[in-house]
N, C-alpha and C positions, 0 to 999 in steps of 0.2 A: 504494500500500500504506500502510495506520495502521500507527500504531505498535504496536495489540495484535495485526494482523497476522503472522506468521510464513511468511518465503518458505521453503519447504524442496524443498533439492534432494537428490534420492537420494546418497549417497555409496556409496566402497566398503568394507569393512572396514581396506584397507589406510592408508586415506587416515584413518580414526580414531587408527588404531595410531598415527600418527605424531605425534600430538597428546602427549606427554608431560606428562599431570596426574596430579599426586603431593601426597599427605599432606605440611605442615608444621606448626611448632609456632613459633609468632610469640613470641620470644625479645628485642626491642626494637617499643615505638614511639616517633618521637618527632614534633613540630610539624610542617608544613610550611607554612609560609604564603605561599613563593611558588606554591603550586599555585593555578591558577585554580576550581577544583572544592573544596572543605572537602578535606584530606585529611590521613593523614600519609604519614613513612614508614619504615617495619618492614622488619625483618628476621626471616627465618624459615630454621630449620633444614629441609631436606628433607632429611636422612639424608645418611647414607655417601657414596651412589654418587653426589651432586649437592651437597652440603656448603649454606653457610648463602650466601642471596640476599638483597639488598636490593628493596625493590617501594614503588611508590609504592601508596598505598589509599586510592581515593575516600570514607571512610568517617567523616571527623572529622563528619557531621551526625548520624550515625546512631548511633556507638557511641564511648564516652570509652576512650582508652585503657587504663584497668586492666582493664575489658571482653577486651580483646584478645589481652590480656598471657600468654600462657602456652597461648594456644588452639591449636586445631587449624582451619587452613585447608586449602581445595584449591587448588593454583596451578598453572599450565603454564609450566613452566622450561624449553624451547627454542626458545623464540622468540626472537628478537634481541633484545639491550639497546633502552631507548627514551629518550631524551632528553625530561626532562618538568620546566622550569622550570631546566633546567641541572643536575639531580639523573637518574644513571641507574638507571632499574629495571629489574632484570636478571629478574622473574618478573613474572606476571600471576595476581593474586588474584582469584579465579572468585566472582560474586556473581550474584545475578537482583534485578528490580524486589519491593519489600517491598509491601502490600498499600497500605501510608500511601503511596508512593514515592519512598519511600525507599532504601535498599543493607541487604538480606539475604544476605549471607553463605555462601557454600556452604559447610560442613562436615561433618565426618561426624557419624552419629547418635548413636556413641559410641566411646570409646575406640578410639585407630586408629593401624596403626604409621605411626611418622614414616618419611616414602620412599616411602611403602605406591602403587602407582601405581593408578590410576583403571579398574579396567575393566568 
């Protein structure tokens, strides 16, 4: 399989549901320079019912921080912490390949409640 390949195996609705991606609003970035990949790392409110997560984000090639600063991402907040350079990321900031190939961002298209879950 390439890499512009896609395996896709059928899922069942259940096995979606369980994927927890929720609206946040990226409230710090800062450096990170021991990641091996450009990145930083952010913190983002998810609402109420999941409060504020830290995330590593592949993204210092792509976008400067004041970019960042106050936006609206999509992350999955229950997957386990990840240990990335000795800094733990407790979310996963959801992006796809940019046309350059660079990191685009999934967000929403507008205005969006923070929490708001993905479905």
């Amino acid at each position: 399989m390439t890499d512009d390949q896609i395996e896709i195996e059928p899922i069942e609705y259940a096995d979606f549901s369980r994927v927890a991606m929720v609206t946040g609003r990226v409230l710090k970035v800062e450096e990170f320079p021991r990641a091996r990949v450009p990145s930083y790392k952010v913190l983002v409110d998810f609402g109420d019912a999941v409060g504020q997560r830290w995330s590593s984000m592949q993204a210092a090639r792509d976008y400067r921080p004041e970019e960042l600063l106050d936006t609206l991402v999509v992350g999955v907040v229950n997957m386990p912490e990840k240990n990335i350079a000795g800094f733990r990321s407790q979310a996963l900031i959801l992006g796809v390949p940019a046309a350059d190939g660079g990191l685009a961002l999934l967000r929403p298209s507008r205005d969006a409640q923070v929490g708001g879950r993905v479905y």
